[in-house]
N, C-alpha and C positions, 0 to 999 in steps of 0.2 A: 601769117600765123606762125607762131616759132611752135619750132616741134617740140614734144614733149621728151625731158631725160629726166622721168620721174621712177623710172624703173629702177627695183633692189639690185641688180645688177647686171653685166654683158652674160650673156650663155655660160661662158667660160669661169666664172665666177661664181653665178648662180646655182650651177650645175654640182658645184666644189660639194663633195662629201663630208657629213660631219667627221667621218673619220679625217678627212684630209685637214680640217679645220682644225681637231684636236690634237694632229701632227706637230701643224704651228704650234700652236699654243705651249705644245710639249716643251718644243724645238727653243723656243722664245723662256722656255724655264731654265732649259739647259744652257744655252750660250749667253745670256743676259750676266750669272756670275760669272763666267768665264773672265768676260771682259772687265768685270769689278777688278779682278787680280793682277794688272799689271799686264797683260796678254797684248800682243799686237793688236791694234785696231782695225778693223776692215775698211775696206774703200766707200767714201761717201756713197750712201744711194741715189744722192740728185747725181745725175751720168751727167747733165746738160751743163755744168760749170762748174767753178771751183767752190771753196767754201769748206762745209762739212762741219764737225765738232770743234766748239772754244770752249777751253779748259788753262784760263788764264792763270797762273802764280797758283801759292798756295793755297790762297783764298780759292778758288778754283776748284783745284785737288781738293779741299774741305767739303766745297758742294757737293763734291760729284760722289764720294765717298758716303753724303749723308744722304741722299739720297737712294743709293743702293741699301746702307744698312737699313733706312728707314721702311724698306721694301721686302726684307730679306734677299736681295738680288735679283728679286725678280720686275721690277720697274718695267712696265711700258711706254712708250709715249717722250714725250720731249721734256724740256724745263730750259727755259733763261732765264737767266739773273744779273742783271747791269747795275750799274753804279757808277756814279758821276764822268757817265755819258763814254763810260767802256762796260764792253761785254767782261764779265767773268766769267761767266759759263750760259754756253749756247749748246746742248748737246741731245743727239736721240740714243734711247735703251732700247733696247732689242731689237725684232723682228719688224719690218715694213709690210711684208707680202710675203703668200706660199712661195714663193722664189728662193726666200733667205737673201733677202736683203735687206742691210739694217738700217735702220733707221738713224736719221743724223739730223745734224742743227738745220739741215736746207729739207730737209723730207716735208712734205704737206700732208697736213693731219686737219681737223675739219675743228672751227672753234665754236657751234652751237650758237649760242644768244650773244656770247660777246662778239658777235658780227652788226649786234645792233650801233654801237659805236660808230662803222665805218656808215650804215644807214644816216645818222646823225651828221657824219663828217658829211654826207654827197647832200643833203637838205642844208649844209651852214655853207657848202663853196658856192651851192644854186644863190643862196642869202649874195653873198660875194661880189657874184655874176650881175647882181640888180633881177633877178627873173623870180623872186618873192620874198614874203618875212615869214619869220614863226609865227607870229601873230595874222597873217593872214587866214582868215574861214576857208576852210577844204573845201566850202563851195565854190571857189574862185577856181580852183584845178581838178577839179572832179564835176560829171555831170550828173545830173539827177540824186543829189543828195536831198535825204527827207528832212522833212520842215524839223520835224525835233532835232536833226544832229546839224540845222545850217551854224548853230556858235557855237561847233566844234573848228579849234583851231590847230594849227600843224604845231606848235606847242605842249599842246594839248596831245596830241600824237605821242609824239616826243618823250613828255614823261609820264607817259600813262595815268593822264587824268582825263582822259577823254569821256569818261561813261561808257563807249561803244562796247558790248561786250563780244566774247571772242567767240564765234559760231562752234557749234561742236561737229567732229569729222571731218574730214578733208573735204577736196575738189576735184572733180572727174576734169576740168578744164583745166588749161594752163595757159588762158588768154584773161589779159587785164579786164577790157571790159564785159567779161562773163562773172568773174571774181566778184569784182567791186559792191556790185548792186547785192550780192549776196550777203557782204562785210557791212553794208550799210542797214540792212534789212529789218532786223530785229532792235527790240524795245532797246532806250539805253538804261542804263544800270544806274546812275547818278546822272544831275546835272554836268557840265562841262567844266571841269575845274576843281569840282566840288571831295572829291576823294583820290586815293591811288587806287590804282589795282591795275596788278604787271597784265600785260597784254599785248600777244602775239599780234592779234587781230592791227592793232594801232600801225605795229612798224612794216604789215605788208601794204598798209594804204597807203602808209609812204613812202615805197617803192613803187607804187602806183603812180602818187604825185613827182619821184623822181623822173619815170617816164615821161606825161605830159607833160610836165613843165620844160625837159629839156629835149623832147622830141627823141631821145635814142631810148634805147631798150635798160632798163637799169645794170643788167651786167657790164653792157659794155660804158655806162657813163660812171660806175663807182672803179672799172678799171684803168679807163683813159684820166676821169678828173678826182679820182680817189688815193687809189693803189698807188699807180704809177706816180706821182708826183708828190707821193709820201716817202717813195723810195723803195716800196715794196715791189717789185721785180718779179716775184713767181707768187703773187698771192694772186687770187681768183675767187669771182662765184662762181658757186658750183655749174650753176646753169648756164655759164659762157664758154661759147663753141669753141675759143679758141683756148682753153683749159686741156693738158694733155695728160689724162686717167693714170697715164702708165707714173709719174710721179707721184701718186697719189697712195697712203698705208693703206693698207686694207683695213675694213670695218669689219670687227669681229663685236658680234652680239650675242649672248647668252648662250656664247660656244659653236654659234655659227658665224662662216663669212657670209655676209649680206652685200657684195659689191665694195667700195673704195671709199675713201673721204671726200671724194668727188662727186659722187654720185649720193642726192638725196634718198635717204632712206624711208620716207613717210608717202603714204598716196596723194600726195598736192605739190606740186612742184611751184605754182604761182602763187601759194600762202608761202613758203617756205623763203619765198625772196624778201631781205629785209631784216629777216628775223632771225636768222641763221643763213647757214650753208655756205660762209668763206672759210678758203682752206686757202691756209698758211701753212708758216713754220717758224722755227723760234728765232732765226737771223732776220727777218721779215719784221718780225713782231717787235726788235731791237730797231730797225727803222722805223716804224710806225710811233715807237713813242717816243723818239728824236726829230718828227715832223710833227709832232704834239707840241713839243716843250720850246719850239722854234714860233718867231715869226709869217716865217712867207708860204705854208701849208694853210695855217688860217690866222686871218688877221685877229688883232687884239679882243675886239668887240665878239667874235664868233667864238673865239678862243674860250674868252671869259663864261660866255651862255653855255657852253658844251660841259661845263664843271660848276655851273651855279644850282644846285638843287633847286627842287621845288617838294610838294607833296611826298613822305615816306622817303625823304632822303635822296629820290631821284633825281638825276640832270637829264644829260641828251646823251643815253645811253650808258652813263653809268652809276653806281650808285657811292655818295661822298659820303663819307666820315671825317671825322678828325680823331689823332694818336698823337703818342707822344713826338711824334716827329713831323707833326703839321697836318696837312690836309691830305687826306687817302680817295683816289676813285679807281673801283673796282668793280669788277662783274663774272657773274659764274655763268656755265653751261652745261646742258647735259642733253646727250642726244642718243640715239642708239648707237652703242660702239664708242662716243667720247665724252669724257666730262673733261672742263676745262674751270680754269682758276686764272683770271688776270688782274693782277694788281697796280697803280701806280702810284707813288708817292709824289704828292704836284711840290709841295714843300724843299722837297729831299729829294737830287736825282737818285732815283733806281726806283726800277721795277721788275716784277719777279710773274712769270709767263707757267704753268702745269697745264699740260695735254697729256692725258692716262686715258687708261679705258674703265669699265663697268666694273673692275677687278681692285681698282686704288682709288683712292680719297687724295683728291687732287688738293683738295682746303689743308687737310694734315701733312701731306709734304709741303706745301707752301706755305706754312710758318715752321715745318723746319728749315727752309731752304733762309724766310726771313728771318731768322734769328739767329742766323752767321752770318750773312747779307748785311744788316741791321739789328745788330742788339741792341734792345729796349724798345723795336719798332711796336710789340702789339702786346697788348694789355686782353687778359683774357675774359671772355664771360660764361656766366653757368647757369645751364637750366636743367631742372630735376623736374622729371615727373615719375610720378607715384601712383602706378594704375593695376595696381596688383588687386585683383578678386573685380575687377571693373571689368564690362562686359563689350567686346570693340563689335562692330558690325563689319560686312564685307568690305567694307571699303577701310578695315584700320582704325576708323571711329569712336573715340571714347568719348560718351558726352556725361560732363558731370552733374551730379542733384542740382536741381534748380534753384536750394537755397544758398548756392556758391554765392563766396562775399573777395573782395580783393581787401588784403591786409598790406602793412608796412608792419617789416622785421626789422627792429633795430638791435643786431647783437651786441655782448657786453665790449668787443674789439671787432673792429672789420667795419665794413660799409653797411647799408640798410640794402634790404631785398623785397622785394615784392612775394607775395603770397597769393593763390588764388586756393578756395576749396568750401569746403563746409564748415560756419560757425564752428567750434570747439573740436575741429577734428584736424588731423595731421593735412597739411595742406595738397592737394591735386599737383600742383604745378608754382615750383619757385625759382623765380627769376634772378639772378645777380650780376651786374654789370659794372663795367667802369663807373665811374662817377660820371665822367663829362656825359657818355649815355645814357646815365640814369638821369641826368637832371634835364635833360631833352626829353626825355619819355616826361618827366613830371611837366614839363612846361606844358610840352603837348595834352597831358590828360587834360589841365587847366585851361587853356587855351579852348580846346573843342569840348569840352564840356559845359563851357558860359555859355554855348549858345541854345540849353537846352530852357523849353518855355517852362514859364512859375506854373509849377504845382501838376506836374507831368510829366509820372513815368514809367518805364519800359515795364514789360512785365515778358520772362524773369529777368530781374535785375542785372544780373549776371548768366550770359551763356558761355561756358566753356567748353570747347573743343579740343580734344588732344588726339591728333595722326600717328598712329603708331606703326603703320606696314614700313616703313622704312629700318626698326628699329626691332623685327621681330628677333630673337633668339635673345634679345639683351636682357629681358627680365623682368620683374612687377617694377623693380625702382630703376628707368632709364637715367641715366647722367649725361648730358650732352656739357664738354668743356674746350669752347675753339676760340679764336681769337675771329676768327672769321664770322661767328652767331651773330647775327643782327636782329634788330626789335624795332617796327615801329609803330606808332601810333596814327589812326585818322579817323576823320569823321564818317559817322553812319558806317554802315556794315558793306563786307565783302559780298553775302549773301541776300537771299531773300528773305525779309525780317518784315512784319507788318508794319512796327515803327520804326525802320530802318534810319528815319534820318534822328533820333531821338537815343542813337548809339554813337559809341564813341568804342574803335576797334580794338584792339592790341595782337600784332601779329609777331610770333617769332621765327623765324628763319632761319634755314640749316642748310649753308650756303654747299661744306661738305656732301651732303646728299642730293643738292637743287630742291627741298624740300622747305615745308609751311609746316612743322609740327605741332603749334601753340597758334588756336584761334580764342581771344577774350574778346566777347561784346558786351560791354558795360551801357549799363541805362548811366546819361550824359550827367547827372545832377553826380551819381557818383561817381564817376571817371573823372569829374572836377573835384569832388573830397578827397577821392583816392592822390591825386597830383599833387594836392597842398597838404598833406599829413606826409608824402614823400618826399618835397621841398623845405619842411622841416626838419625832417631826418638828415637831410643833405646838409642842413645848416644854412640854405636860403632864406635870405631876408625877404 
């Protein structure tokens, strides 16, 4: 049985006064510009090797510069930024620990969901090894899976089209086969295959099936056949013993320390494998996507599946676009104490790495940092909603009149935008995007909308939902404008909908906050009229 390190933190940690906490944080306001100005730099806080801060040419000098201003000097947290396969800038801001010691390009900060990647990576070198496929059924490496979920496949896992839905609350356990039968339990959501929807649950099953399939404990096999042989040196899950805390920033949460980036912050320590909980750093992170863009990490065939979308734009672990600079995969996180922002350009070497905390918007320095990185790399998108005199429930909730309709705006100059609201009234929520993203969304409406049966439909036509606690103090008329806003379209609904398969979604995503603030479920006949009066707009033949 491995013991559990699901606890907020050692005595000594947990014990820390908010005053002491607010010490830091002070501490971390005051010396953070210090350092903007030219000031001597302090000694790397990894003690165990060399390394520390890259702050390459001017290019370099430029990041690191915009990165403080874009913060007013107060930046937490790391940032790298490479380019054709050199570091420009690998460097940590501020404070690591109530110590005072600061943080640098080798400190380990914890990256949330984009740890599902290296999930991905330990399931494609198992592929590798001969010891299974994506396409094999989880009942092949899992025992006692229910008849409904036997044509779930590790694929399916993979890019969250599995149906399984994600149990609510934690685990008093932190043994696989106590976990599992609980993750398998409950109704699925969709068929296998049949929809997205991101899901935690997915990527601890398999870390489940990394276990049995390769007989060691998942930390120790995405260390030995993951980490290490990507060139990641001091990267770790959390839950492996041989991980040592003391390099590890402290996790500061809504003003308190809660323990380290080592130490899970959530009550489940065996859900949290898979899903999160590796803790890196940004020279780390500069290896990991140099054993990406190489051969002998993963062969061609693995390579390829790990960045071939499927459903909502998904791969194996991250999520692809295309820009004007070729093909984009990326992934956000957000955990108590870190949100993180990784990018990579498959096209185009360079990628660009933000680790901040609960305090910065890792999405907004990370198209400042890429658009001196790569100018002309992102094309931005906009979404307005208009919820003033609309009444939110506890949970943030604005749901609109049920006679909401989706429209297409073709202004006199500019691109077409989508509309959603009330016949002859100022619209709810308007979407405006690239082209290349708008004419994906209209395929999609078209696409999942034929499959809706003759003479059959939803009632109400359109539901809309707008989340707005992430966005309280901004005002009746929110404007979200990032180049990081993503949109996608799928069949049938997130939720529980009576005709759920007789919908067709539109979700928008606010990669900035790890948030979902735009839910459309269109009845399918018009989610198909909506995509071809959008296709027209576009000038699609």
């Amino acid at each position: 049985m491995r013991a559990s390190r699901r606890l907020f933190a050692p005595a000594s940690l947990a014990s820390a006064s908010l005053a002491r906490a607010t010490f830091v944080l002070a501490a971390l306001a005051i010396l953070a510009p210090a350092r903007a100005w030219g000031q001597p730099e302090p000694a790397p806080f990894w003690r165990g090797g060399e390394g520390g801060d890259v702050v390459a040419g001017d290019l370099g000098k430029q990041l690191d510069d915009a990165v403080r201003r874009a913060t007013y000097g107060q930046f937490w947290g790391c940032v790298l930024a490479a380019k054709d396969g050199e570091i420009v800038l690998a460097k940590g801001y501020a404070l690591a620990n109530d110590e005072l010691e600061p943080i640098t390009g080798d400190t380990l900060l914890e990256l949330a969901s984009v740890s599902k990647a290296f999930t991905a990576a330990a399931i494609l070198r198992l592929e590798m090894q001969g010891k299974l496929t994506l396409d094999d059924p989880i009942a092949m490496h899992l025992a006692s899976v229910p008849d409904d979920k036997r044509g779930v496949t590790i694929r399916h896992l993979l890019t969250h089209t599995s149906g399984i839905p994600q149990p609510e609350g934690g685990f008093d356990a932190d043994e696989r086969e106590r976990v599992v039968p609980v993750l398998l339990g409950p109704r699925m959501k969709s068929p296998p295959g049949a929809a997205f929807a991101y899901s935690n649950a997915g990527y601890w099953l398999l870390a489940a099936i990394v276990e049995r399939v390769s007989g060691r404990s998942f930390e120790e096999f995405v260390r030995d056949e993951v980490f290490r042989p990507a060139g990641m040196g001091s990267t770790f899950a959390q839950t492996d013993p041989t991980l040592d805390l003391s390099r590890c920033a402290v996790r500061v949460s809504r003003g308190r320390t809660v323990g380290n980036a080592g130490q899970c912050p959530y009550p489940f320590a065996w859900g949290y494998r898979g899903s999160g909980g590796v803790v890196t750093s940004a020279r780390d992170m500069f290896a990991w996507d140099r054993a990406l863009r190489g051969g002998e990490f993963l062969a061609d065939a693995q390579r390829t599946a790990m960045f071939t979308p499927a459903l909502g734009n998904y791969a194996l672990g991250w999520t692809i676009s295309t820009g004007p600079l070729g093909r984009v995969a990326s992934h956000t996180g957000g955990v108590a104490g870190f949100r993180v922002v990784f990018t990579r350009w498959l096209d185009t070497d360079a990628c660009v790495l933000v680790i901040t905390n609960e305090q910065h918007d890792p999405s907004a320095i990370s198209a400042v940092v890429t658009g001196l990185l790569l100018p002309g790399a992102s094309e931005s998108s906009r979404v307005v909603l208009r919820v003033g005199g609309m009444a939110a429930n506890e949970h943030g909730r604005v749901r609109a009149p049920d006679d909401t309709e989706g429209r297409v705006r073709t202004p006199d100059a500019g691109a077409p935008a989508l509309e959603f609201g009330p016949p002859g009234a100022p619209p709810v929520v308007t979407i405006a995007l690239p082209r290349e993203a708008m004419m994906k969304a209209a395929d999609s409406l078209v696409r999942f909308g034929s499959g809706a049966r003759a003479g059959e439909h939803a009632s109400p036509r359109v539901i809309l939902e707008v989340y707005t606690r992430a966005y309280q103090g901004m005002g009746d008329t929110i404007e979200l404008a990032d180049a990081g806003l993503t949109v996608t379209v799928s069949p049938g609904s997130p939720h529980r909908e009576p005709d759920a398969l007789r919908r067709v979604t539109m979700i928008v995503q606010d990669p900035a906050r790890s948030f979902w603030p735009v839910f459309v479920k269109m009845d399918a006949h018009d989610a198909r009229a909506l995509g071809e009066r959008l296709r027209a707009a576009l000038g699609a033949r």
